[in-house]
C-alpha positions as CSV (number, residue, x, y, z in Angstrom):
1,X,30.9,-133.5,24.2
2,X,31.8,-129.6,23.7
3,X,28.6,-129.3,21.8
4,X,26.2,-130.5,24.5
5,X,28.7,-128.3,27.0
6,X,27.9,-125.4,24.9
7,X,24.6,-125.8,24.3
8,X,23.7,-126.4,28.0
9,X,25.5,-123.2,28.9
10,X,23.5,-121.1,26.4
11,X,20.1,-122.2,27.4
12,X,21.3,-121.7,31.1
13,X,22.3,-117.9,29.8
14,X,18.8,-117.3,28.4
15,X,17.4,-118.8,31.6
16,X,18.9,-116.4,34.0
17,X,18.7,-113.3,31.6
18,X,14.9,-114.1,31.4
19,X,14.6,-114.8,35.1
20,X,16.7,-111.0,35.6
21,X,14.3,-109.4,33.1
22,X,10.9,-110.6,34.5
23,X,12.2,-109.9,37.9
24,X,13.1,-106.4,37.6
25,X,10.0,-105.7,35.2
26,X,8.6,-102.4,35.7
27,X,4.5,-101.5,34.8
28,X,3.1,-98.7,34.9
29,X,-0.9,-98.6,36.6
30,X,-3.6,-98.2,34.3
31,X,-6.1,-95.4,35.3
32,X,-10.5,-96.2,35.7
33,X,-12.9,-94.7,34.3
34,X,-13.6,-93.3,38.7
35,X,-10.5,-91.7,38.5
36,X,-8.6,-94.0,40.3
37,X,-5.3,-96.1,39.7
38,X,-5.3,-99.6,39.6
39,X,-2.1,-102.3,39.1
40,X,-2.1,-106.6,39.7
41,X,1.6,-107.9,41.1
42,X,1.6,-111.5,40.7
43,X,3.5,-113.3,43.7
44,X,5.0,-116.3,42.7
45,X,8.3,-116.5,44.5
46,X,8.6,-113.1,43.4
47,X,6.9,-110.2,42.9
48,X,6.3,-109.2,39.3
49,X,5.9,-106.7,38.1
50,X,8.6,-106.0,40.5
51,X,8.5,-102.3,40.1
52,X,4.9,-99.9,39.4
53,X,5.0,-96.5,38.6
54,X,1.7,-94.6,40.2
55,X,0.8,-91.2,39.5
56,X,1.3,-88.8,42.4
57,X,-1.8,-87.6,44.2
58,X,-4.1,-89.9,42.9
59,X,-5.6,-92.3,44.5
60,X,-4.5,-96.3,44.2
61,X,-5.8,-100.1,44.3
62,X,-2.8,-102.9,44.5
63,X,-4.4,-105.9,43.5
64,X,-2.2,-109.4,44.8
65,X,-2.4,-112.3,43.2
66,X,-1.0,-115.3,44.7
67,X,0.0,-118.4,42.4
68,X,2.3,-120.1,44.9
69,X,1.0,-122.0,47.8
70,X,4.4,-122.9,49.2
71,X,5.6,-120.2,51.3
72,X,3.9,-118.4,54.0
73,X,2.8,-114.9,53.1
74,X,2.7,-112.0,55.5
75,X,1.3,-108.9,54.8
76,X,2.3,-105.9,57.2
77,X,-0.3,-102.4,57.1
78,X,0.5,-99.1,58.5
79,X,0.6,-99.0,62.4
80,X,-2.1,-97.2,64.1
């Protein structure tokens, strides 16, 4: 009975360290062969990579891909 208890409780403590790591994942974008800066962000009840790191003053794409179909997504540009 312990056993099972303790083995249950370690795969739920890999689950949720996993689940941390990939949520606060950071990438960095990869730069074209035009000059520009280009990253993907998965959306999948989450954004990951959570975090990009762009360099300053040069110009960027943010590609989205969307893998879940359950929730509603919204996406909100600058106001003119």
């Amino acid at each position: 009975m312990w056993f099972i208890l303790a083995l249950v409780l370690a795969a739920l403590a890999v689950g949720v360290a996993s689940l941390a790591r990939t949520r606060t994942s950071t990438k960095r974008a990869r730069r074209l062969d035009d000059g520009t800066q280009e990253a993907r962000v998965v959306v999948d009840r989450g954004y990951v990579p959570s975090r990009i790191d762009l360099e300053a003053g040069v110009p960027a794409t943010l590609r989205f891909e969307r893998r879940s179909t359950s929730a509603v997504c919204v996406a909100r540009g600058p106001r003119r």
